[in-house]
DRENKEZA-359336 format. One record per residue: residue number from 0; residue in one letter; x, y, z of N, C-alpha, C in turn. Coordinates in pm, 1 decimal. Layout:
N
<node NUM,"a",<X,Y,Z>,<X,Y,Z>,<X,Y,Z>>,
...
REM end
This chain:
120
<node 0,"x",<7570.3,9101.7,10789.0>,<7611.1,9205.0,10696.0>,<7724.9,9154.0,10607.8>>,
<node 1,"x",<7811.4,9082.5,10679.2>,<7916.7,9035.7,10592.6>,<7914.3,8917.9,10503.5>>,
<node 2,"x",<7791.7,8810.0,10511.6>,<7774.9,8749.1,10447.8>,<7672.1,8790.0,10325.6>>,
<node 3,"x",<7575.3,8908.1,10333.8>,<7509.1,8953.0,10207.5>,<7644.2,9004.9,10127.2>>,
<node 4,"x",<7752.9,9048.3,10173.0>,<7899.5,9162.2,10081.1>,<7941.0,8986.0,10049.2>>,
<node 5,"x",<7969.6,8889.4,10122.7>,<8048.0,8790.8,10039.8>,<7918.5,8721.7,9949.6>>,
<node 6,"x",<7790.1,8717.1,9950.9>,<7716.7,8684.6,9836.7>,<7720.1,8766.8,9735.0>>,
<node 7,"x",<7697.8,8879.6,9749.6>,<7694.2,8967.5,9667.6>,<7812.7,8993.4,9565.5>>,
<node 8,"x",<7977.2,9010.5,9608.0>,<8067.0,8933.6,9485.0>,<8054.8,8808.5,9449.0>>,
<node 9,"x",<8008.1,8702.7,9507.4>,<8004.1,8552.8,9486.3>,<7930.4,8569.1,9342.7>>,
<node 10,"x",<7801.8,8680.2,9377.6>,<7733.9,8639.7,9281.4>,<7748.0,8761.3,9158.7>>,
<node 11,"x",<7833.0,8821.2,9182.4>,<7869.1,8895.2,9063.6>,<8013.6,8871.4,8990.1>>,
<node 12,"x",<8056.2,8788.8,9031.3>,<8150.7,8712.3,8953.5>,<8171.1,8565.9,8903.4>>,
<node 13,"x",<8047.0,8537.0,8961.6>,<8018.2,8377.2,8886.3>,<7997.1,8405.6,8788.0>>,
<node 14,"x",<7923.0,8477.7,8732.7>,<7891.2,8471.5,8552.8>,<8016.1,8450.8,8468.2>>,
<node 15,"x",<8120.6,8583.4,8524.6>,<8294.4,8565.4,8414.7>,<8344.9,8465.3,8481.5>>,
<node 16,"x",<8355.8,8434.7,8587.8>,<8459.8,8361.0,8612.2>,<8469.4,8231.3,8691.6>>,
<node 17,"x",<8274.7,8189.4,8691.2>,<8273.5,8065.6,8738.4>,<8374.8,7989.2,8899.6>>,
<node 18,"x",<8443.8,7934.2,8879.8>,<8545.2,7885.9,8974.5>,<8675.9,7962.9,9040.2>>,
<node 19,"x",<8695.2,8058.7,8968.2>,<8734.4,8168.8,9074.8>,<8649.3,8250.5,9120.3>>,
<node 20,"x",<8523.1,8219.1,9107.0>,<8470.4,8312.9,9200.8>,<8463.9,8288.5,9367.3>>,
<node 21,"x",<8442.1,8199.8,9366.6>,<8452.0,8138.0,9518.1>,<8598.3,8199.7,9570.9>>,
<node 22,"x",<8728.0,8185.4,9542.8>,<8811.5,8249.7,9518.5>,<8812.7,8396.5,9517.6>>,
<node 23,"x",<8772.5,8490.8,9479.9>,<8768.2,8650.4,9462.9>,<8669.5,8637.3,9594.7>>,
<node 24,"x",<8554.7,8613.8,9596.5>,<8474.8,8606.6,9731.1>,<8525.7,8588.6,9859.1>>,
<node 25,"x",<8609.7,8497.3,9876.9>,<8703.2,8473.1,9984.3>,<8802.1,8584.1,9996.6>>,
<node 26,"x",<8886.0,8575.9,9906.6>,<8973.8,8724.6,9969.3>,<8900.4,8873.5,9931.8>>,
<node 27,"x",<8826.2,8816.4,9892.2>,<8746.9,9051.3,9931.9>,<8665.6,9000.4,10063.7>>,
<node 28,"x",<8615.9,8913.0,10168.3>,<8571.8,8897.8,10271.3>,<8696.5,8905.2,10356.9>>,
<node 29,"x",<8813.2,8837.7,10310.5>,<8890.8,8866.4,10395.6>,<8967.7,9040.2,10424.2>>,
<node 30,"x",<9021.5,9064.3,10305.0>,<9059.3,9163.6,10285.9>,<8920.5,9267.2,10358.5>>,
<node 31,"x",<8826.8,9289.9,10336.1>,<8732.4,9345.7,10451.5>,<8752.9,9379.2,10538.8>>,
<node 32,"x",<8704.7,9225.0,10607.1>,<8780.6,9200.8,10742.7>,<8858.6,9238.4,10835.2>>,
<node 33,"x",<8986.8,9219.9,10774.5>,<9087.8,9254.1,10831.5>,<9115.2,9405.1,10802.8>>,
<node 34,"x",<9085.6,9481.8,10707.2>,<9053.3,9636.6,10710.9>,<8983.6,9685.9,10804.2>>,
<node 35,"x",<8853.9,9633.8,10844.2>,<8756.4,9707.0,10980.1>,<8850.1,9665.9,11127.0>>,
<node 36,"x",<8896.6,9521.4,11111.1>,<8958.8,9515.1,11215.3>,<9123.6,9605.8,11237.1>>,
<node 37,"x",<9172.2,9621.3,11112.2>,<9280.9,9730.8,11098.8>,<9211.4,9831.1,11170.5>>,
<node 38,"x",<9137.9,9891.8,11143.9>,<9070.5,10024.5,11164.3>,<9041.5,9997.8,11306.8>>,
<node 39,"x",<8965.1,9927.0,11362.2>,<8917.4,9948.0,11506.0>,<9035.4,9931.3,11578.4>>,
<node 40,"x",<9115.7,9847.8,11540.1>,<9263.5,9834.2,11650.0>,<9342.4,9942.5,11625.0>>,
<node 41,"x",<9342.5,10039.9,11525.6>,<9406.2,10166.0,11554.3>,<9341.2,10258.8,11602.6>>,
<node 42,"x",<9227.9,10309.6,11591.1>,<9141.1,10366.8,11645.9>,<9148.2,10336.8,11854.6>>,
<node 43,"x",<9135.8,10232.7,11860.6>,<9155.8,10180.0,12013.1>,<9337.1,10204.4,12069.5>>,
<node 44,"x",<9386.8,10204.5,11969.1>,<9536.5,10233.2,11986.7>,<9538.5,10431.8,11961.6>>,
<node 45,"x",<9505.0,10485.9,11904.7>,<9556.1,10625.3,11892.7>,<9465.6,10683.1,12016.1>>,
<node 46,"x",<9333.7,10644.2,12024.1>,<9297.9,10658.3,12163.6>,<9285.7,10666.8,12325.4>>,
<node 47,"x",<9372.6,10522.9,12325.3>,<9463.9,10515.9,12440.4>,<9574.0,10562.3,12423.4>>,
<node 48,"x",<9632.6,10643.6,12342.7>,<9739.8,10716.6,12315.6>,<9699.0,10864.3,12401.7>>,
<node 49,"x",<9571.7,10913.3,12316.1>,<9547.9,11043.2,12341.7>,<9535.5,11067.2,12464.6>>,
<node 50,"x",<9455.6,10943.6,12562.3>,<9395.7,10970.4,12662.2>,<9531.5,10952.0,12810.6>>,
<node 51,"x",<9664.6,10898.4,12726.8>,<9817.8,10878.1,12797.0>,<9752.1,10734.0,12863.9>>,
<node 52,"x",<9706.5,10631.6,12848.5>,<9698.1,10559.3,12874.3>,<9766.6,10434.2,12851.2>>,
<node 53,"x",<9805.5,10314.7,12984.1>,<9950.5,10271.5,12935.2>,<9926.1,10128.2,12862.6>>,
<node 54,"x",<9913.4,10152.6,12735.8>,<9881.3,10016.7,12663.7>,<9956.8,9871.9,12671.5>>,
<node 55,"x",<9948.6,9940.8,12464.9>,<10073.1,9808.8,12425.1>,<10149.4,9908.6,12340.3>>,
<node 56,"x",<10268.2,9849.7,12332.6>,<10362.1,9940.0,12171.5>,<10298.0,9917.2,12046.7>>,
<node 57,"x",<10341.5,9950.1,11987.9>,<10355.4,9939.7,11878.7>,<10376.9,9824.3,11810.0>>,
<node 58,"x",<10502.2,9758.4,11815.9>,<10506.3,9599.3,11810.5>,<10426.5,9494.4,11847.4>>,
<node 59,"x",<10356.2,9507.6,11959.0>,<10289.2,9450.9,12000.8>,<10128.8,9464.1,11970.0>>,
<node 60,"x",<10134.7,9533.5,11922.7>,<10023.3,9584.4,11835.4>,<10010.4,9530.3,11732.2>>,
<node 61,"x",<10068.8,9518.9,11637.2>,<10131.9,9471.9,11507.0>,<10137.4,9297.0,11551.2>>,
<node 62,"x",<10209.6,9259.0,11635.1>,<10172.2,9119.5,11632.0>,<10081.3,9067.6,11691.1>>,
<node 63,"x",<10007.7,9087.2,11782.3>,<9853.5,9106.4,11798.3>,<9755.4,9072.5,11677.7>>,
<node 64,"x",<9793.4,9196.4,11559.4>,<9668.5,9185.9,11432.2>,<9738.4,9076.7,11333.8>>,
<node 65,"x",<9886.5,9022.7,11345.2>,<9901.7,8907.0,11250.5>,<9791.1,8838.5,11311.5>>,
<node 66,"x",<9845.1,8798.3,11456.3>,<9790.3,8693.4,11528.7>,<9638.9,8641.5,11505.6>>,
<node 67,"x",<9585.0,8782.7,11501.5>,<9390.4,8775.8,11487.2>,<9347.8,8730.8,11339.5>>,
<node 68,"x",<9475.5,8815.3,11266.8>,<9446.0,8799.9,11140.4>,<9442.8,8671.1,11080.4>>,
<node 69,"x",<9582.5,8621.6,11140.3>,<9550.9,8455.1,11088.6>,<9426.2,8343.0,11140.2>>,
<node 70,"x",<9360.8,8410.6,11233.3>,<9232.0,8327.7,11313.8>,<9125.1,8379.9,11196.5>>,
<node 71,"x",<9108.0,8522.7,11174.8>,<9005.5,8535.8,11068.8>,<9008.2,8483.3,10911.4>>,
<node 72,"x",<9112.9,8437.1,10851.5>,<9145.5,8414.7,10746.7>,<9102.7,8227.9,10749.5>>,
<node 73,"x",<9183.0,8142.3,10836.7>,<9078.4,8036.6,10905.1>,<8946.6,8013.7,10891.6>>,
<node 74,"x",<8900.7,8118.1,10969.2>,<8772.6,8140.6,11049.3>,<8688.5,8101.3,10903.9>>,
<node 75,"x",<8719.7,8223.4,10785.7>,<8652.7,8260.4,10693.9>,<8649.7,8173.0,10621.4>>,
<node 76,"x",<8784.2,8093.0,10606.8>,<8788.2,7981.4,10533.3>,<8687.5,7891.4,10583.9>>,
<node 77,"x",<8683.2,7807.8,10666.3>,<8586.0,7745.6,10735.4>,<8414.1,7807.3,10697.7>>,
<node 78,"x",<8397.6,7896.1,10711.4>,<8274.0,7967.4,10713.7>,<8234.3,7927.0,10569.7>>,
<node 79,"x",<8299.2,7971.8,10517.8>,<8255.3,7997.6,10349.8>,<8268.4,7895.0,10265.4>>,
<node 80,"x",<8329.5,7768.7,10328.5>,<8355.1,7651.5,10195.2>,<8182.0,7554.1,10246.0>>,
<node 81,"x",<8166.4,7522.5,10136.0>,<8031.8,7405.1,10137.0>,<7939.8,7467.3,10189.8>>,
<node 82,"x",<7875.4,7375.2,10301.5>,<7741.9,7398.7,10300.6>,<7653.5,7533.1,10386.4>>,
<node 83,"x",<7757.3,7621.9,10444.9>,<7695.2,7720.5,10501.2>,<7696.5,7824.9,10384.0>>,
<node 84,"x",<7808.0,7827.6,10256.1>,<7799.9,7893.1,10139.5>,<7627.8,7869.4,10081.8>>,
<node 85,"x",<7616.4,7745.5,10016.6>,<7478.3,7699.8,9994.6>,<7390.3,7749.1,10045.0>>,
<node 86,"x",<7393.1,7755.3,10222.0>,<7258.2,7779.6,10246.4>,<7214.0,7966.6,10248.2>>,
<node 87,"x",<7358.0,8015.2,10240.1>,<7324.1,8155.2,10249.6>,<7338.0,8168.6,10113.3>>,
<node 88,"x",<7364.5,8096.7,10002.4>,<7289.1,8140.9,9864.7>,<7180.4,8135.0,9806.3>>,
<node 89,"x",<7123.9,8037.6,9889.2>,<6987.4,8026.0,9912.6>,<6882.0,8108.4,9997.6>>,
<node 90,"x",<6941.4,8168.1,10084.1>,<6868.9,8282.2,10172.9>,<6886.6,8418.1,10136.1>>,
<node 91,"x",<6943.3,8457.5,10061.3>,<6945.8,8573.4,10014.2>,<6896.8,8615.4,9901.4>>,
<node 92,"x",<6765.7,8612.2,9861.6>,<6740.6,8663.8,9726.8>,<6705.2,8794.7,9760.5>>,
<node 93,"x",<6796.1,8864.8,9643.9>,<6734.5,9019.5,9674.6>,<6830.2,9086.4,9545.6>>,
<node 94,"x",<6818.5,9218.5,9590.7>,<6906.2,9344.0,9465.5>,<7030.3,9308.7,9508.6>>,
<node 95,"x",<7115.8,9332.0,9421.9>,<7276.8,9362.7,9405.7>,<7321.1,9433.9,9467.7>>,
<node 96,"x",<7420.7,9436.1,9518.5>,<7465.4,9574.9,9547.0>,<7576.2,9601.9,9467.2>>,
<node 97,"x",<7583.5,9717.6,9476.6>,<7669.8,9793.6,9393.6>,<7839.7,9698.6,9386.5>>,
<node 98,"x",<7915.5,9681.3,9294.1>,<8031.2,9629.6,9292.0>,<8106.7,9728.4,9358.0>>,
<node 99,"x",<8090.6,9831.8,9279.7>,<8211.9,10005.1,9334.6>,<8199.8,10028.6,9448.6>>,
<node 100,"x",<8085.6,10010.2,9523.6>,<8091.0,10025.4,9626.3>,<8138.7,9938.2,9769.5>>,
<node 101,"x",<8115.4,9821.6,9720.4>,<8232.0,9688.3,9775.6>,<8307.4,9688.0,9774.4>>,
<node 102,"x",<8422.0,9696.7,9682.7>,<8576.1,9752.7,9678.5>,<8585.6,9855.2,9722.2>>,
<node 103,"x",<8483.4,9960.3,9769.6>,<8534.5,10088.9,9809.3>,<8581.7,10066.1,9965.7>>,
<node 104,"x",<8439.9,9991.7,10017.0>,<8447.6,9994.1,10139.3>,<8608.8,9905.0,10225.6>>,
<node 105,"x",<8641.8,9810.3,10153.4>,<8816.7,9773.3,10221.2>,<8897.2,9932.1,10184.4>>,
<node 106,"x",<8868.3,9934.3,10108.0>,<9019.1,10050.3,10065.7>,<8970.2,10178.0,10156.2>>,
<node 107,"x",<8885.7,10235.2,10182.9>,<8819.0,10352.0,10245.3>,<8848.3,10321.2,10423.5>>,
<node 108,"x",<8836.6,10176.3,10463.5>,<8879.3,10161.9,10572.3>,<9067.7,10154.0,10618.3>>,
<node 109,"x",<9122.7,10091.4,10524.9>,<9225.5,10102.8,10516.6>,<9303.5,10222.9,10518.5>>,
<node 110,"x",<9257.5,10366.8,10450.1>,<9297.3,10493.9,10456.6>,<9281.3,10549.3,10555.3>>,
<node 111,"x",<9140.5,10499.0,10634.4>,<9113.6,10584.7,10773.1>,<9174.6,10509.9,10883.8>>,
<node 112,"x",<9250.5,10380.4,10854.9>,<9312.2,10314.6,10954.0>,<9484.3,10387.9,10952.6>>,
<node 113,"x",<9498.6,10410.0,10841.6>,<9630.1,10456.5,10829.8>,<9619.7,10647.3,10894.0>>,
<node 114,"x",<9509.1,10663.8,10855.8>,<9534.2,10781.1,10892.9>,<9506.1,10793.6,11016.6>>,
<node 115,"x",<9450.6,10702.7,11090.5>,<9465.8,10688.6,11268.5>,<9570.4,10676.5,11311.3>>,
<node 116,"x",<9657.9,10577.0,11201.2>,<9783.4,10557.2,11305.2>,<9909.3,10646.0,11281.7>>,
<node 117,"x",<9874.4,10791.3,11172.6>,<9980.8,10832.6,11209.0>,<9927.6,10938.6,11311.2>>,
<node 118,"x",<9833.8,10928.3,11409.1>,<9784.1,11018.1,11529.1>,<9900.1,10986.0,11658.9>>,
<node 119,"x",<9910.2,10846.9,11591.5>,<10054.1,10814.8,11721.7>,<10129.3,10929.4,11740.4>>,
REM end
């Protein structure tokens, strides 16, 4: 799923912008990313809240998602430069998807992550 959303800007911003596109592709996969994973780690955090269950703080929470975050940003990097880019531009022929709706989906997760965590 996440590699048709990083083809899908790849390939709607090569036309303007050629060599930053690879570039814009990379951080809206990341930025993604790390939004769903925002979201599920608060969600798992206001939960074990509700249920009085004895977690982690807050802090520890927070450095936890640097921690992951810098493995996915890596991760993605790795993933997406050369030849696994190629071959999934090559495996995907199909419709577009919507641009508006790609940018919606980080920012839409991001609001419902924030609005989990003020359930604390």
């Amino acid at each position: 799923m996440l590699d048709n959303f990083y083809i899908a800007i790849l390939k709607y911003y090569k036309t303007g912008f050629r060599r930053k596109s690879l570039t814009i592709a990379l951080f809206y996969i990341n930025f993604l990313e790390l939004a769903i994973l925002l979201l599920l780690g608060t969600f798992f955090l206001a939960f074990a809240k509700q249920m009085k269950l004895a977690t982690m703080s807050s802090t520890k929470f927070w450095w936890l998602f640097i921690l992951v975050s810098v493995f996915v940003v890596f991760k993605n990097w790795m993933r997406y430069n050369g030849k696994k880019r190629n071959v999934l531009g090559v495996k995907t022929k199909g419709k577009l998807m919507s641009i508006y709706l790609l940018w919606i989906l980080p920012f839409a997760s991001l609001i419902l992550a924030f609005i989990l965590y003020q359930v604390q």
